[in-house]
C-alpha positions, 0 to 999 in steps of 0.5 A: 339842598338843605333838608326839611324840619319835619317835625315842625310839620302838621300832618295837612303839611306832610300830607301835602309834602309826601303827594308832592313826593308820591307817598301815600297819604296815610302815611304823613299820620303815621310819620307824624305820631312816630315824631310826637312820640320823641323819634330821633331817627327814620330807622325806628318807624318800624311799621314804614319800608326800609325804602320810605325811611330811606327816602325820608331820610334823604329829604327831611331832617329831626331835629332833637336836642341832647340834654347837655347838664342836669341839675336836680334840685334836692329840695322839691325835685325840680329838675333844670335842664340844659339842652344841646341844639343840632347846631351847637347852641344851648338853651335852658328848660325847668321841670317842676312838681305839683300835685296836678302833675308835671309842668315844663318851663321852655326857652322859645329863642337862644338868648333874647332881644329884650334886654331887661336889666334884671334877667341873666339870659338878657345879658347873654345877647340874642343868637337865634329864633327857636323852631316849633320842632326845637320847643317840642323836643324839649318837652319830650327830652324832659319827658323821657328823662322823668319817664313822666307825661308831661301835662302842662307848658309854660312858655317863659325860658329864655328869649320872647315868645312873640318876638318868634311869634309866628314859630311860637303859633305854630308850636302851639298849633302842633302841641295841641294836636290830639295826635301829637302830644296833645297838651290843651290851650287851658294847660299852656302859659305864655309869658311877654314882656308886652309886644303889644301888637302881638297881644291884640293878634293873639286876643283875636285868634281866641286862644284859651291860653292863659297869658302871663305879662311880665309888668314889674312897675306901675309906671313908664318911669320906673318900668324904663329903667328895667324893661326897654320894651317900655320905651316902644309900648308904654304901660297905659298902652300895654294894659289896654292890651292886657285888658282886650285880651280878657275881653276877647278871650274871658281868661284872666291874666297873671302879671308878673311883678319882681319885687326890687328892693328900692325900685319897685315895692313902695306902697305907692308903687301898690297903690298905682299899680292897684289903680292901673289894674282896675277893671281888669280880669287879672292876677298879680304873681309877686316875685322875690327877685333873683340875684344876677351876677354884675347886677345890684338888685336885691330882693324885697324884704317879706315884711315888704311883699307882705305889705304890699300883697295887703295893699292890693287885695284891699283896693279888690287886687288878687295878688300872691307871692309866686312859690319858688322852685328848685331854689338850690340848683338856680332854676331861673332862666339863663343862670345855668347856660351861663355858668357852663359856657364860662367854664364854672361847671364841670359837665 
């Protein structure tokens, strides 16, 4: 009998899981914080019997990860880490600095589905969901590795959020426990690629977390070329998502925009986009494209950003260039996995 992932458990669900086993109640509370404080073992819940961690250890399972490679960068500190699953798979997560504290990036899925053309995780091919335990222990590995507290989390490393969208809910659900890690909604970004179906669901649900889309064209032509995503939800049909979303939940959403030279960033590729985000409670995050090896794109010029930024704050369209991080140790998601695996870097 395979064992139980506990740490991807509420406290109802272990209060359930230890009457079924004849365990005190008050003691799922007492297993629960052991676990939020980053636990790897039964035997360090020193206030539990030798017989109950014994019994725990027969039946349940914590899953942690092992960080496998570090970079640092010597620039702003941002730190990029890749980490080691229990069952040998590797995903990527960035910690970055600011003023208001520290923020993590983590991977919600080894690899990815979506296939943008743009992205170096989508040309590694999808391997598996992530458990809620398997994101939470990336927050706490990074948190011991810093010795900080983590205050903020941002759901846009490798893979789609709501393409694991019910681990994903209960992921949220146990960060934002105020007797797990404690980290509010208002402090959470997801990030999609636009599975539509999966917008309306979360609108519905009223959640304060800010929804990041990642957009990068103001039409279906364009937008197919560099997102397959947009052949099953076009983008009308996505900003009539994104636009229930703000009604629903009065947060405003940040669209990520990856300027490519050529492809994207004309002025009438402002002007429509302007056009299209009209009425809508939102952001437009500008991001200088990444180079991805076997993939010719190349990053818009700043003259160009800046022009197109000033198309869109003249139509009434908040629009910045997104600050980069950790520039010079490849921060992006799937660029370290990568290069490891490929026997480019010495661990």
């Amino acid at each position: 009998m395979s064992k139980i992932d506990i740490k991807s458990l509420s406290v109802q669900e272990l209060e359930n899981e230890f009457r079924d086993k004849s365990i005190q109640k008050y003691r799922a509370l007492q297993v629960y914080k052991w676990i939020a404080k980053g636990v790897e073992d039964f035997s360090e819940m020193s206030d539990l019997s030798k017989s109950l961690r014994k019994q725990l250890n027969e039946n349940y399972a914590i899953l942690n990860t092992e960080v496998e490679a570090k970079r640092v960068s010597k620039i702003d500190g941002t730190i990029k880490f890749l980490f080691k699953l229990c069952d040998g798979e590797y995903i990527e997560s960035v910690l970055m600095k600011y003023k208001h504290g520290y923020s993590i990036c983590i991977s919600t899925q080894v690899g990815c589905k979506m296939g943008c053309t743009f992205c170096a995780t989508g040309k590694q091919g999808f391997k598996r969901n992530l458990a809620p335990s398997e994101m939470l222990s990336q927050i706490q590995c990074a948190s011991e590795e810093c010795g900080e507290r983590i205050s903020n989390v941002v759901l846009m490393g490798m893979g789609e959020p709501l393409d694991n969208y019910k681990n994903v809910l209960k992921f949220l659900e146990l960060v934002s426990s105020d007797n797990g890690l404690n980290i509010g909604m208002r402090h959470i970004s997801l990030s999609t690629c636009g599975i539509v179906d999966k917008i309306y669901d979360l609108a519905d649900r009223k959640m304060q977390l800010t929804l990041s889309v990642s957009l990068h064209a103001p039409n279906d032509e364009i937008r197919k070329k560099t997102m397959p995503v947009n052949n099953v939800w076009g983008v009308n049909e996505l900003l009539k998502s994104c636009k229930y979303y703000t009604e629903m939940t009065g947060r405003r959403i940040s669209f990520e925009y990856a300027m490519i030279k050529g492809v994207n960033d004309s002025d009438e590729c402002a002007r429509e986009l302007a056009q299209k985000l009209k009425g809508t409670l939102s952001h437009v995050n500008l991001i200088p494209v990444n180079n991805v090896t076997g993939i010719n794109y190349k990053k818009s010029a700043i003259e160009r950003q800046k022009k197109f930024i000033s198309i869109l704050d003249n139509k009434g369209i908040n629009a910045t260039v997104r600050r980069t991080l950790g520039s010079d140790i490849e921060a992006s998601c799937g660029q370290l996995k990568g290069e490891v695996l490929k026997g480019g870097m010495s661990l």
